[in-house]
C-alpha positions in Angstrom: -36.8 -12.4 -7.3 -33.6 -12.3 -9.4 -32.6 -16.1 -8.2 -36.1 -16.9 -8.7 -36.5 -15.9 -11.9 -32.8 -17.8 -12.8 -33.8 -21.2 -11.4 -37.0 -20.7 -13.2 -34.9 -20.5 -16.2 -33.0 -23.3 -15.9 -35.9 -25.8 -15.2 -37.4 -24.2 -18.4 -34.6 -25.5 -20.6 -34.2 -29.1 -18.8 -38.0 -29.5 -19.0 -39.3 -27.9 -21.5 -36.7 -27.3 -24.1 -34.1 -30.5 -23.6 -36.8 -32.9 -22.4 -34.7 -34.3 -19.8 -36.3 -37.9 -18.7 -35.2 -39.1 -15.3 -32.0 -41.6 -15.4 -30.3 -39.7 -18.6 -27.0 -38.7 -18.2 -27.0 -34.7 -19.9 -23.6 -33.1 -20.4 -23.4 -29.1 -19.4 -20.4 -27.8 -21.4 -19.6 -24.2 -20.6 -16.4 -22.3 -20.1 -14.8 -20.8 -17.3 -16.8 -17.2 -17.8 -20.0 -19.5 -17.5 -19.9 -21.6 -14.4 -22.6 -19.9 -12.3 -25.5 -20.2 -15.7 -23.8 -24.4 -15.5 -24.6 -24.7 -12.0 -28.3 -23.7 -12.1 -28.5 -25.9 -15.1 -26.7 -29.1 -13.4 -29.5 -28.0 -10.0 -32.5 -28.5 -12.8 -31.5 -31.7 -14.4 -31.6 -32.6 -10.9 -34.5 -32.0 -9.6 -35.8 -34.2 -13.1 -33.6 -37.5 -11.8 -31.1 -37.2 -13.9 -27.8 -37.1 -13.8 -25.8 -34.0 -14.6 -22.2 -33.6 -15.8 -20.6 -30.0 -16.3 -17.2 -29.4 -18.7 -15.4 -26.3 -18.3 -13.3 -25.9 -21.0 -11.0 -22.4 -21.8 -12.8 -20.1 -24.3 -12.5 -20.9 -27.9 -10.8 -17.9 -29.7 -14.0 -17.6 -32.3 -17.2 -18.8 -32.9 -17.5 -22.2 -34.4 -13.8 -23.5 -33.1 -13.4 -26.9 -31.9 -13.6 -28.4 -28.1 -10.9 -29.8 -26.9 -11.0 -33.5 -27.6 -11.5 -34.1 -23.9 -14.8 -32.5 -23.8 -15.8 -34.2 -27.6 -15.2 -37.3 -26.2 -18.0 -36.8 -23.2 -20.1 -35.1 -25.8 -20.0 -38.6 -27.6 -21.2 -40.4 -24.1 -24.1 -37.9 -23.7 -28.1 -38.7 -23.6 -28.4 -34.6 -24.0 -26.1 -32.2 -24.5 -26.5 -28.2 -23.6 -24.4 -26.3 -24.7 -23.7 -22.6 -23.5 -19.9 -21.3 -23.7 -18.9 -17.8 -24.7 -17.8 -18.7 -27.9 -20.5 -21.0 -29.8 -19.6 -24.6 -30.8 -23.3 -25.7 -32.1 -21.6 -25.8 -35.5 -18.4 -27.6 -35.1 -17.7 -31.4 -36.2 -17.9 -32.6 -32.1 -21.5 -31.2 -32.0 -22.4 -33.1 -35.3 -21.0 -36.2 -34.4 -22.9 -36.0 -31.0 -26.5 -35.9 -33.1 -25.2 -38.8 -35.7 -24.8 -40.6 -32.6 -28.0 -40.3 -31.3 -27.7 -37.4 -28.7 -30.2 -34.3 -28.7 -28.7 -31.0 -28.6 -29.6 -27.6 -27.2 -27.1 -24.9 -28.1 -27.5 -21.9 -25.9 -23.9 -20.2 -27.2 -23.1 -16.9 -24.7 -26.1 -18.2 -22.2 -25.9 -15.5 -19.2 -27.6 -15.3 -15.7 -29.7 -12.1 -17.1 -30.9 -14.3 -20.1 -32.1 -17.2 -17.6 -34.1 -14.2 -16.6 -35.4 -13.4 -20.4 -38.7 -13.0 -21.6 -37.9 -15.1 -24.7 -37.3 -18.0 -22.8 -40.8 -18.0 -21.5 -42.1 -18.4 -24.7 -45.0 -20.7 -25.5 -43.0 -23.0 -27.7 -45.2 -25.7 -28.5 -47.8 -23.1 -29.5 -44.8 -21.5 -31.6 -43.8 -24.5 -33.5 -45.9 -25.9 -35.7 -45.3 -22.0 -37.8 -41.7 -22.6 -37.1 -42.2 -25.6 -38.9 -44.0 -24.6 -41.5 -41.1 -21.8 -42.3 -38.7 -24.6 -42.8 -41.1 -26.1 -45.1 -41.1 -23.3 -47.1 -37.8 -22.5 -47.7 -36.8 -26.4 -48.4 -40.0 -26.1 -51.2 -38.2 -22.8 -53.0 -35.9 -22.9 -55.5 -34.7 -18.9 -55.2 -35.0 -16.6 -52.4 -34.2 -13.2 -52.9 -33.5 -10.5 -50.3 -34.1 -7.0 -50.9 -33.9 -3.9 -48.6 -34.2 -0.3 -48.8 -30.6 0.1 -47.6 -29.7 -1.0 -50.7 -29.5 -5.0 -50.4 -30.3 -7.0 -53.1 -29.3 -10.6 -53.3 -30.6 -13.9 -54.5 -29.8 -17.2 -53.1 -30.2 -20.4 -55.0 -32.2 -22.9 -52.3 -32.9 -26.3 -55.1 -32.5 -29.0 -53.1 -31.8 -27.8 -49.9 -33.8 -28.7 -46.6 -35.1 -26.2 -44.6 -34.6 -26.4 -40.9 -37.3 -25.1 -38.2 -35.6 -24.9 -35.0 -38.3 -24.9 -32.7 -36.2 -24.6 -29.5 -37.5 -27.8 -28.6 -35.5 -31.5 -28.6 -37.5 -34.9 -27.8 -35.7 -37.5 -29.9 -32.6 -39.1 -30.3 -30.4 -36.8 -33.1 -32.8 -33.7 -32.5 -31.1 -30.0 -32.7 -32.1 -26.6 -32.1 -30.6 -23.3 -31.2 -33.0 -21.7 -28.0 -34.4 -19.3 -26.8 -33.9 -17.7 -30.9 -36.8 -19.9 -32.4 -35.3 -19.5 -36.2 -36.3 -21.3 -39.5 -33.0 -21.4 -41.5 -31.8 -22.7 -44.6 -27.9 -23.2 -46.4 -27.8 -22.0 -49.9 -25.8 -23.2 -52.9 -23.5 -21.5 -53.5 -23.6 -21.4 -57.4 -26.3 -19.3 -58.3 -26.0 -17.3 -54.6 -24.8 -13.5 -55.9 -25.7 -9.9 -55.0 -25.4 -7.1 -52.4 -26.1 -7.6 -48.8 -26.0 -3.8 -46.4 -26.2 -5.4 -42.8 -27.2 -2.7 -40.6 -28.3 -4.8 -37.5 -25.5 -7.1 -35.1 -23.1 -9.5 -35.6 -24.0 -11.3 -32.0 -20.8 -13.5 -32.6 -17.1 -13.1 -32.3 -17.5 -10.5 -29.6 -18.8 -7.4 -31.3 -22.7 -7.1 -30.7 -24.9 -4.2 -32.3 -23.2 -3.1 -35.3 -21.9 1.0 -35.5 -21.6 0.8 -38.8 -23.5 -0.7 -41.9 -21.3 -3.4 -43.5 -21.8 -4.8 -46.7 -20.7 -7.5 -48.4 -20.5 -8.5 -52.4 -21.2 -12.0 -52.8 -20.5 -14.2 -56.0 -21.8 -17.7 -56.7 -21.8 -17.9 -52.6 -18.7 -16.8 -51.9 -17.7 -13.0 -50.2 -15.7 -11.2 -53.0 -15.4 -7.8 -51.1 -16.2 -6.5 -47.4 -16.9 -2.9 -46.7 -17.7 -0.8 -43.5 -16.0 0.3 -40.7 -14.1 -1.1 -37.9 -16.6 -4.3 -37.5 -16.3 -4.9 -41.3 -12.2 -4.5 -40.8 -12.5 -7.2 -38.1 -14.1 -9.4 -39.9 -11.8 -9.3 -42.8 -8.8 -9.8 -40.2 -10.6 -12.6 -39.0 -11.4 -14.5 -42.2 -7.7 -13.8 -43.8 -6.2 -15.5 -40.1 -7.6 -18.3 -41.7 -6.4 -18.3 -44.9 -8.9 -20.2 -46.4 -11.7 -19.3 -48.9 -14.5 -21.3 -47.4 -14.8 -19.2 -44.5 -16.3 -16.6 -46.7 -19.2 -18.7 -48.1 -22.8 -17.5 -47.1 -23.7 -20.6 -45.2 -27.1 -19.8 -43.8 -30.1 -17.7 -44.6 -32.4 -17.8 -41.6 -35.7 -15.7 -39.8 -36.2 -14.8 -36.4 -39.7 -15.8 -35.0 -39.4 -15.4 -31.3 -42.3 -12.9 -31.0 -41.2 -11.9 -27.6 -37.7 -11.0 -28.9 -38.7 -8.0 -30.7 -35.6 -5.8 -30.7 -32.1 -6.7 -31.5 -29.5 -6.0 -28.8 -26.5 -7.2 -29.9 -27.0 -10.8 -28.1 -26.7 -14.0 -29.4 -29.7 -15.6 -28.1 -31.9 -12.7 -28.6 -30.8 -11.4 -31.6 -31.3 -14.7 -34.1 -34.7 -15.3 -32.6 -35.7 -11.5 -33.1 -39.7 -11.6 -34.9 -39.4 -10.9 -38.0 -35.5 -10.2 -39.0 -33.4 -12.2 -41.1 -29.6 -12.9 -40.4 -27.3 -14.3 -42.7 -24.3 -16.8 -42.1 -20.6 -17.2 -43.2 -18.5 -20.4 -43.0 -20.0 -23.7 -41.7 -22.9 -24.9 -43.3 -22.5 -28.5 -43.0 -24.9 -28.6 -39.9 -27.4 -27.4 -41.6 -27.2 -29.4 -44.5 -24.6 -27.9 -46.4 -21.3 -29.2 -47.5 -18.9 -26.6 -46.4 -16.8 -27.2 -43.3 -14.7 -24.5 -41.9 -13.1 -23.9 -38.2 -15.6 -20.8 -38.3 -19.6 -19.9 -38.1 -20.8 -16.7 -37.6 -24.3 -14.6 -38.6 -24.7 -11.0 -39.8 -28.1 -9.5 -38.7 -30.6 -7.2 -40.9 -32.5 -4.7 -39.1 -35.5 -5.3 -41.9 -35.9 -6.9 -45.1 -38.2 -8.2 -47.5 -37.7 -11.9 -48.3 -39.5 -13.6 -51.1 -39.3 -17.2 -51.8 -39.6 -17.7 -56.3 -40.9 -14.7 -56.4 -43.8 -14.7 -53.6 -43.4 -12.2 -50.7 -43.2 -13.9 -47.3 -41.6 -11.3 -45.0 -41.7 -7.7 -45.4 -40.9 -5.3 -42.7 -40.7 -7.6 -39.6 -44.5 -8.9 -40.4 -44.7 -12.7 -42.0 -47.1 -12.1 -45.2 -47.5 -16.2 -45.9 -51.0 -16.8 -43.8 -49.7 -20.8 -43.0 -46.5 -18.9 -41.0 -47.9 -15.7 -39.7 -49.1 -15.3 -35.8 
């Protein structure tokens, strides 16, 4: 049943998730790790009468990094673009240009055979996203959210004027985005006013590292990460942002919500672990996808195991279980 199950998959995301109409030309870009998840993709769009073009590019050192500009440039031609290589690009400039051109985008970063095979993916997501939806609406109507945990985080992000996002793992029209099978609601904070104490004690399902060993926490002052402290996944991290050498890959970029409920336990995966009911993740770097200003060559989320979460002063989330009735299931 294993092939079964992956060319089930497959047709789930060109159907149901890309909305692939017959006679659009969709783009596949993968690496070379991901060729046999490309093919059963390129077999799908098939079957819908569309025509199906896979780029292979080599793996991009982190998360977030560029495409080469060969692959940018067929991004730009695309009806729809799915995107699945090891190292995530839904964040980078070629990705946003592609949706200010008029393209949808699915990014399914680190997309494996096992995952085609995933229980998330058969989610009901047009029952899902009207809640999703309402998330987003939520956080773009608060001015403050504040995170607390009994780990010991405490922090507050300023949200005034921001727009929520509810990615719904769903694209029908031209400039559409979402991130699948993690149905999320996310938001980017401004970074004035964005301070506190944040203990991660769940994944980092980026930059190759998975399910955290130890708790990392992070100090952050109007947005920006003053001090890192853990053990070796907090030490890699700081080696990573200092490669850079530049202070805007340590601005919190995202504050998001899982609300997959048939991902209910992180693994260290990307696609899992941001959809994950009722946990909250937090992101560095990169915001201007989201609706942010910051660009950096970098993007990355932190993941909480549980929190509370409560939008100018109203408790929304608290232990995994949605407390607002207009977003709870």
């Amino acid at each position: 049943m294993t092939l079964v199950e992956e060319i089930e998959g497959a047709n789930i995301i060109a159907n149901r998730i890309a909305n692939v109409e017959p006679g659009e030309h969709v783009l596949i870009v993968g690496d070379w790790q991901s060729g046999a998840v490309t093919e059963r993709l390129a077999a799908a769009v098939h079957t819908l009468n569309a025509e199906a073009s896979v780029a292979l590019m080599e793996p991009r050192e982190y998360d977030g990094n560029e495409p080469p500009e060969t692959v940018a440039a067929a991004m730009s031609e695309a009806d729809v673009i799915i995107l699945v290589p090891t190292r995530a690009i839904a964040h980078s400039a070629a990705a946003n240009r592609s949706l200010e051109e008029g393209a949808r985008v699915v990014a399914m970063g680190k997309l494996s055979l096992e995952e085609l095979r995933a229980d998330g993916l058969r989610t009901d997501f047009e029952e899902l996203a009207p809640k999703v939806r309402e998330m987003g609406h939520l956080l773009s109507s608060a001015e403050t959210a504040r995170l607390t945990a009994a780990n010991g985080t405490d922090v507050t992000f300023a949200l005034g004027g921001r727009e929520g996002n509810g990615l719904t793992c769903t694209v029908a029209e031209p400039g559409d985005f979402t991130v699948a099978y993690c149905a999320e609601a996310d938001i980017t904070p401004v970074a004035e006013g964005t301070n506190g104490r944040i203990v991660f004690d769940g994944s980092i399902p980026n930059l190759g590292i998975g399910m955290l060993e130890d708790n990392i926490v992070v100090e952050i002052e109007d947005g920006n990460v003053t001090c890192i402290d853990g053990g070796q996944e907090a030490r890699k991290v700081e080696r990573i942002w200092a490669e850079y050498d530049d202070p805007a890959v340590r601005q919190a970029a995202e504050l998001a919500v899982g609300m997959n409920p048939r991902c209910t336990e992180l693994n260290g995966g990307f696609l899992n672990d941001h959809g994950v009911f009722g946990t909250v993740h937090v992101g560095f770097g990169t915001s201007s996808n989201l609706g942010g200003e910051n660009r950096t060559p970098l993007h990355f989320d932190i993941t909480l195991q549980s929190a509370t979460l409560e939008l100018d002063g109203e408790t929304v989330l608290q232990d995994r279980e949605f407390k607002d009735p207009s977003v709870s299931l």
